[in-house]
C-alpha positions in Angstrom: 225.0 67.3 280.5 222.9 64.9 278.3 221.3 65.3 274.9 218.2 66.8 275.7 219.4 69.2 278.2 221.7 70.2 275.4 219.3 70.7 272.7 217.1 72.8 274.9 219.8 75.0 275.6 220.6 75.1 272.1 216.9 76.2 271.1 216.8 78.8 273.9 220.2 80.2 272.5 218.4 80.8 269.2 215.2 82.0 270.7 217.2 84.5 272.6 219.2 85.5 269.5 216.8 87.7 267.8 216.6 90.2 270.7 220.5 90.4 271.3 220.5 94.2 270.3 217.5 94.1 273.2 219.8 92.1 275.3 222.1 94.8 275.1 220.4 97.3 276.6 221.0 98.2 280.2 217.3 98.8 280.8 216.2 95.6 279.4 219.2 92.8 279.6 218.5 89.4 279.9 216.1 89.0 282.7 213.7 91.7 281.4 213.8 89.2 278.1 212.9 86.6 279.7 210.0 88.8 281.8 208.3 90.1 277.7 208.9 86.1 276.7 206.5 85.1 279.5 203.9 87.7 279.1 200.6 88.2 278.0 199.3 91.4 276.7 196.1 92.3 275.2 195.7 94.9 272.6 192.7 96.4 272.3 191.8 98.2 268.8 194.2 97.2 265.7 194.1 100.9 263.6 196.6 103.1 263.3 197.5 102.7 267.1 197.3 99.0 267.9 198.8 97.8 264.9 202.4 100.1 265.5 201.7 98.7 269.2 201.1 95.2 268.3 203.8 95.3 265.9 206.0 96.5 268.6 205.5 93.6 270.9 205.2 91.0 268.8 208.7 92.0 267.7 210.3 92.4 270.9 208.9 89.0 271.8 206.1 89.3 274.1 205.4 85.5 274.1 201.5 86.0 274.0 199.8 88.9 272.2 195.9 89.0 271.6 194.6 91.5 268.8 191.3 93.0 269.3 189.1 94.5 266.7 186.0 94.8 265.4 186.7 96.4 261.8 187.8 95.5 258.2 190.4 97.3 256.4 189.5 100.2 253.7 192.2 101.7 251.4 192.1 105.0 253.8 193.8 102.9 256.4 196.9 102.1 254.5 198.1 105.6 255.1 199.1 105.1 258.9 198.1 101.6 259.8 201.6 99.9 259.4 200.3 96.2 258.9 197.8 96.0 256.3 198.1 96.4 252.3 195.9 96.2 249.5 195.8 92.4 249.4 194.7 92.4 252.5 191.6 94.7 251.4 191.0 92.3 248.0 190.4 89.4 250.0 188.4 91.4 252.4 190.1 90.4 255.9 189.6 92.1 259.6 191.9 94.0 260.7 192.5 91.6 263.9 193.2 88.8 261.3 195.2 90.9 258.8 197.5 91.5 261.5 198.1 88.2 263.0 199.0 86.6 259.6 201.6 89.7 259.2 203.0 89.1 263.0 203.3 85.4 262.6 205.6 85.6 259.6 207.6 88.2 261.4 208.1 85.9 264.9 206.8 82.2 264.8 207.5 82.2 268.4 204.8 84.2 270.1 201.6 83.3 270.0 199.0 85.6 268.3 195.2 84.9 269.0 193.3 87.3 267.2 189.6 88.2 268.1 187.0 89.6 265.7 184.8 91.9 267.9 183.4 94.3 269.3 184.3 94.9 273.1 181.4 95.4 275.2 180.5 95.7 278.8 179.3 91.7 278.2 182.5 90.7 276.5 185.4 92.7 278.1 186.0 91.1 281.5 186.6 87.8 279.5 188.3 89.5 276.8 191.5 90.9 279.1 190.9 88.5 282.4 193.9 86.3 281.0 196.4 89.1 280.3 198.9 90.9 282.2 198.5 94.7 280.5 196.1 96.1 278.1 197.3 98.6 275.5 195.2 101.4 273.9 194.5 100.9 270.4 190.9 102.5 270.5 189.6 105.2 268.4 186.9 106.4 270.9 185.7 107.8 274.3 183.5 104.8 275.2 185.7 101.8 274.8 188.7 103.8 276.9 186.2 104.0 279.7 184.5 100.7 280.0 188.9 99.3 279.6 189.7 101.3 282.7 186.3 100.0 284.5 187.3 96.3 284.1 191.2 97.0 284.4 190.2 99.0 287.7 187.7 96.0 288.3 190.5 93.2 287.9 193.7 95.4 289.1 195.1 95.1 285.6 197.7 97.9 284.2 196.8 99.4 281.2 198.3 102.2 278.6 196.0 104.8 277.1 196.8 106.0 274.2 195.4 108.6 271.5 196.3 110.8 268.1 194.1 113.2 266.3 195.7 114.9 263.6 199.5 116.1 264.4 199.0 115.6 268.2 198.4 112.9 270.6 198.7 111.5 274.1 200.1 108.9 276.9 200.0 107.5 280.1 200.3 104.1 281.7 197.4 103.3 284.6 198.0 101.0 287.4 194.8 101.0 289.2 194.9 101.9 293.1 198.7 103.2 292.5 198.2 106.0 289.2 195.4 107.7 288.8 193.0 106.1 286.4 191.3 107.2 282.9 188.4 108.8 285.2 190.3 110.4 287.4 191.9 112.2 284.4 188.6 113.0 282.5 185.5 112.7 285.0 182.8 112.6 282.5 182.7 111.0 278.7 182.2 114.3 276.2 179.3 114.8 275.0 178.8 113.0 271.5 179.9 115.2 268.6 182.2 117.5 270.5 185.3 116.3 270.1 187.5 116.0 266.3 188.2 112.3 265.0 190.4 111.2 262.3 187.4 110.8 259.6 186.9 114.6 260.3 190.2 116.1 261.3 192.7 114.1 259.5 195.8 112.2 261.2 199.7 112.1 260.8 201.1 109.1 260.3 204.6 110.1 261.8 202.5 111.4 264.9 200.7 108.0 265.2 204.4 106.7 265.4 205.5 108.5 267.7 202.2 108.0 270.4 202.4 104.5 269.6 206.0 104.0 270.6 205.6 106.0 273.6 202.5 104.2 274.6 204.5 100.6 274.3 207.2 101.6 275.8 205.6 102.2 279.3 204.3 98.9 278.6 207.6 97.4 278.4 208.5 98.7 281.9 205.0 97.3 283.3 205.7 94.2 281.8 209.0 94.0 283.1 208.4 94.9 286.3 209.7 98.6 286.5 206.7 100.3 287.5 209.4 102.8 289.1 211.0 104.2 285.7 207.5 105.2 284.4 207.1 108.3 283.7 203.2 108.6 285.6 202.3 112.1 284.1 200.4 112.5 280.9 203.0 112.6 277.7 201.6 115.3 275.6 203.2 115.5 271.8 202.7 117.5 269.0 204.7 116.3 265.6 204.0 119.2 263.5 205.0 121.8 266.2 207.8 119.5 267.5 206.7 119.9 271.2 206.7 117.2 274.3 205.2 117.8 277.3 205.2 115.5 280.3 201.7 116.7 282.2 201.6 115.9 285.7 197.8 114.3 287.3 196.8 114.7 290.3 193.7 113.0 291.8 190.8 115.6 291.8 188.8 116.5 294.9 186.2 114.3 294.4 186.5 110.8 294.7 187.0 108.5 291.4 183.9 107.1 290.8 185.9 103.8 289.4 188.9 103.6 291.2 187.8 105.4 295.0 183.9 104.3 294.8 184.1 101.0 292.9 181.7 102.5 291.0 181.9 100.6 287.4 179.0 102.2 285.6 180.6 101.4 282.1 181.1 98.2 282.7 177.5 97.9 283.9 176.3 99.7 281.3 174.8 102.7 283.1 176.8 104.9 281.2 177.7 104.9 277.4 175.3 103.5 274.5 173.2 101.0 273.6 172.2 99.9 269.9 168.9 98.8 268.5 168.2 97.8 265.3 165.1 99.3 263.5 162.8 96.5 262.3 162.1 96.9 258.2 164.7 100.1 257.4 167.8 98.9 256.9 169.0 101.2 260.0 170.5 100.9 263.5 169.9 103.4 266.0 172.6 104.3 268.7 170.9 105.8 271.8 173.2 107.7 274.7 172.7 106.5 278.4 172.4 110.3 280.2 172.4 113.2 279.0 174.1 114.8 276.2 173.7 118.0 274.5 175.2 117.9 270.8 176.8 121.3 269.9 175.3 121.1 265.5 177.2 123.9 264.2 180.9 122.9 265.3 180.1 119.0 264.6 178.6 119.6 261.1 181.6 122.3 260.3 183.8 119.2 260.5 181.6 116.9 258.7 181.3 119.0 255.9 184.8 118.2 254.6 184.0 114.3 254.3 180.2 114.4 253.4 176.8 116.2 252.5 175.5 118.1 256.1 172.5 119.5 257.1 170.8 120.5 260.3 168.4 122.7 261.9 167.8 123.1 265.9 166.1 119.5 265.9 168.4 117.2 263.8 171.5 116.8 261.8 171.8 114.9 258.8 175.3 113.4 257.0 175.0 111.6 254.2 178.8 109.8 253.3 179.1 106.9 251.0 176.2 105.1 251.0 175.2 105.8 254.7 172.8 108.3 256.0 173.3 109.6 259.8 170.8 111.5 261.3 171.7 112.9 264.5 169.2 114.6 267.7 170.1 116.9 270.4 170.6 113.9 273.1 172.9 112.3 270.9 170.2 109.5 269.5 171.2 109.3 265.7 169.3 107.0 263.3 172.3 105.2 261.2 170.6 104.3 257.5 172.1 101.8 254.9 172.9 99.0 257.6 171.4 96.7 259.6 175.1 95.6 261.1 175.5 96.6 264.0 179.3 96.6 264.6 179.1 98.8 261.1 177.1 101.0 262.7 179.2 101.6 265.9 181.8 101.9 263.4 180.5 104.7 261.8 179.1 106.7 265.0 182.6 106.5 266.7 184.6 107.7 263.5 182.0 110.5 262.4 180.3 111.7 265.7 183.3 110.6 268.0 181.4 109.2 271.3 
């Protein structure tokens, strides 16, 4: 054996050595090692879900790991969201770059691309068309839709993921083998209806716990042992100390996205659209379809973080320096910014779309 061939089996040997307590495992060994070396996974949102997630991968040495997210870190986050501290908040960096500086010094040996966006039905197909499974680090309705439209699309696996307060959720997608996000939940809610985590609070442990569910399912994708998944819904409550394993069936109807190869998400037929108002220093979101916004149960929740008021026409919530003024369709009029990833920001963590 010469030099070379030598040293390279010499710097495999200490690549390798990181993950021997991985190596030990029955359900990983050595050739599910060198399966996560050679992937690519894309994580999509990089709170209090993708960062556990992406920490998670990037540790057990996925070889390529892209960080998606469009937000910067606020001291609220520190509470759950495992990779970000309060330097990272004085010098004012994303979330998606936060995270990549913290997950290079933990493994040199992956490579980290992180992307400071917003995903959209114009950026996603390029966002995950290099990737071999997505992983749900979202905090909203919309984005989980238009993922499963383009993973559908592009017959990519993907792992949804979700926590609101001491509960939260699982389940790995392979599209045309699983039942997808839409076969599980037809229609997006209507906006307003459902808690979030800047009205409802969140556990930390529970976010934990979701996350390391949610990543493990994508270690058996990525490994190729699509038969040890689980392929119900993994239902888990912290506080209560429950687990529930769900099972889905496909409905009666066909899937619009993965039956019909209907994408209307990802052609933007369903979801929202942004406009900025010319002159006031406000972005309005407007809601393709129709909505109907139930006031008295959204601005019961909104009271607790900010000033409400509403009458049959409009709520109003005033919070920080931000004014959101909500109509019956789910049209709201988003005051004290002209961004608009702020804006989207802000309707996903307070109305929950």
């Amino acid at each position: 054996m010469g030099n070379t061939e030598e040293r390279l089996l010499s710097q495999r040997s200490r690549r390798l050595e990181r993950y021997t307590r991985q190596l030990l495992l029955a359900e990983i060994g050595k050739e599910g090692q060198e399966k996560l070396l050679a992937a690519h996974a894309a994580v999509i949102g990089c709170g209090a879900l993708g960062s556990v997630v992406a920490s998670s991968l990037v540790r057990a040495g996925v070889g390529r790991v892209k960080i998606v997210d469009r937000d910067y870190i606020e001291l609220s986050n520190l509470q759950r969201q495992i990779l970000f501290d309060e330097e990272d908040i004085a010098r004012g960096l994303p979330k998606a770059v936060a995270a990549a500086e913290k997950l290079r010094r933990v493994n040199s040996d992956v490579s980290i691309e992180p992307l400071v966006t917003d995903v959209n039905p114009d950026n996603v197909e390029e966002i995950i068309g290099d990737v071999d499974l997505v992983l749900d680090g979202t905090d909203n309705f919309e984005t989980r839709f238009l993922i499963n439209d383009a993973c559908v699309k592009h017959d990519i696996p993907w792992v949804y993921g979700a926590v609101i307060a001491t509960y939260g959720m699982t389940m790995a997608i392979i599209p045309h083998s699983t039942p997808c996000f839409r076969c599980f939940l037809a229609k997006m809610p209507p906006p307003g209806s459902t808690p979030t985590c800047d009205t409802v609070g969140v556990l930390g442990p529970a976010v934990n716990i979701v996350a390391s569910l949610e990543v493990t399912e994508g270690f058996k994708l990525l490994m190729g042992k699509e038969k040890e998944l689980h392929r119900r819904l993994i239902y888990v409550d912290v506080w209560a100390g429950t687990l529930e394993r769900l099972e889905l069936g496909k409905r009666g109807d066909p899937c619009p996205a993965c039956d019909l190869g209907r994408f209307e998400f990802l052609e933007a037929r369903e979801g929202s659209y942004l406009t900025r108002l010319c002159g006031r220093d406000a972005v309005q979101v407007n809601v393709r379809g129709k909505a109907e916004v139930p006031f008295p149960d959204l601005a019961r929740r909104l009271s607790s973080v900010g000033q409400v008021t509403f009458n049959d026409y409009m709520l109003r919530f005033r919070v920080d320096s931000y004014e959101l003024t909500l109509f019956p369709d789910g049209r709201t009029i988003i005051k004290g910014t002209a961004d608009e990833t702020v804006a989207r920001s802000l309707y996903a963590r307070y109305i929950g779309l």
